[in-house]
Structures are given as C-alpha cells and as structure tokens.
N, C-alpha and C positions, 0 to 999 in steps of 0.2 A: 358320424353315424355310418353306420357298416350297412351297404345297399346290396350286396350279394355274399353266399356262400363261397369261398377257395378250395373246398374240398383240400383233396391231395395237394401238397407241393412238390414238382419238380423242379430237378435244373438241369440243364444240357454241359454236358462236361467245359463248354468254351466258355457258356455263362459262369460257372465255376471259378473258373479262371480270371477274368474278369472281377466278379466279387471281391474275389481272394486279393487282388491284385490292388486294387483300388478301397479296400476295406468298407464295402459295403454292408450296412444296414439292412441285412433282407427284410428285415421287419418290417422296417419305415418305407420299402417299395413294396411291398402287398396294403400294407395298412394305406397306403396314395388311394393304392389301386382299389382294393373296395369300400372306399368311402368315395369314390368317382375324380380321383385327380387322376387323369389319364395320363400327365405329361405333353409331352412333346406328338400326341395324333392330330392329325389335318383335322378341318372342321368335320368332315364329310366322316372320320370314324368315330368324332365325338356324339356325331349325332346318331350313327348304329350303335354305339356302345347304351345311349341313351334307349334308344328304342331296346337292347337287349332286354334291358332292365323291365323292361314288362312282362306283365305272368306268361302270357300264351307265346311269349319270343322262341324260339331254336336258335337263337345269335350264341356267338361269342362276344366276351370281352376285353379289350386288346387296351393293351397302356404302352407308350415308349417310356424311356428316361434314359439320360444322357449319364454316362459315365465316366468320368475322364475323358479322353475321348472318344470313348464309346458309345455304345446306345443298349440298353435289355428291354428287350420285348417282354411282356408279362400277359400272359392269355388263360384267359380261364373257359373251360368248354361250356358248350352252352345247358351242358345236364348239371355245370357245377360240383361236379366231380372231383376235377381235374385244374389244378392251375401251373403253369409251366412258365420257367423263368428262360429266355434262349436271345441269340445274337442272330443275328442276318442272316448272318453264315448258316446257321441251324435252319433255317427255311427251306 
C-alpha cells in the first residue's frame, strides 16, 4: 500500500550512473520507498520517516538502498512534490 505521494522524479546525473551501471529497477526503488521499506536508514530515521508520514509533518522522506556497492538515497520533499534519486557524493 502506497503511504505517500512521489510527485516529480529526479535523478542526479551520478545516480544515473549507477542505475545504468548495475541495471536497476527504478520502479522497484520508489515502489520500497512509498510503501515504507526505507532500506538500509538507522533506526533513528525510520522513526522521522514514520512521524513524516503524518498529516501536519514538514518532514522528509528519506530511504537508502545498497547498490552493488553502492548506496541511492531516495528523498521525497516534504510538500511531496519532489522525489529525488542521488548518491552521497550529491549531498
């Protein structure tokens, strides 16, 4: 069951790369992400991800997933707009 809107999708050109590289599924990584498999986040952002998810939040929603040996951050702003696929490096 799908817990939030994705709005828009981005991707940052290294996430791109990555994808591309390892033949990822972007599907299957938005679709984790707004049904709440966050992946690989600490407890401590599973629990703000959770609190985002309430009506009167301003949060974001943040998911890791390993890549090869990678990792793609997956964030969605908290108006839900906006979802963006980036690598470390992008922060």
């Amino acid at each position: 069951m799908k817990l939030f809107e994705l709005g828009q999708i981005n991707m940052t050109p290294s996430a791109i790369t990555i994808i591309a590289a390892n033949k990822v599924p972007v599907g299957d990584l938005l679709d984790r992400h707004e049904r709440g498999d966050y992946g690989d986040v600490s407890e401590m952002d599973w629990r703000e991800n959770t609190l985002a998810l309430l009506p009167e939040s301003v949060e974001r929603v943040m998911s890791v997933y390993s890549v090869g040996t990678e990792k793609l951050w997956v964030i969605t702003d908290p108006d839900r707009k906006l979802t963006t696929l980036l690598t470390e490096e992008d922060f």
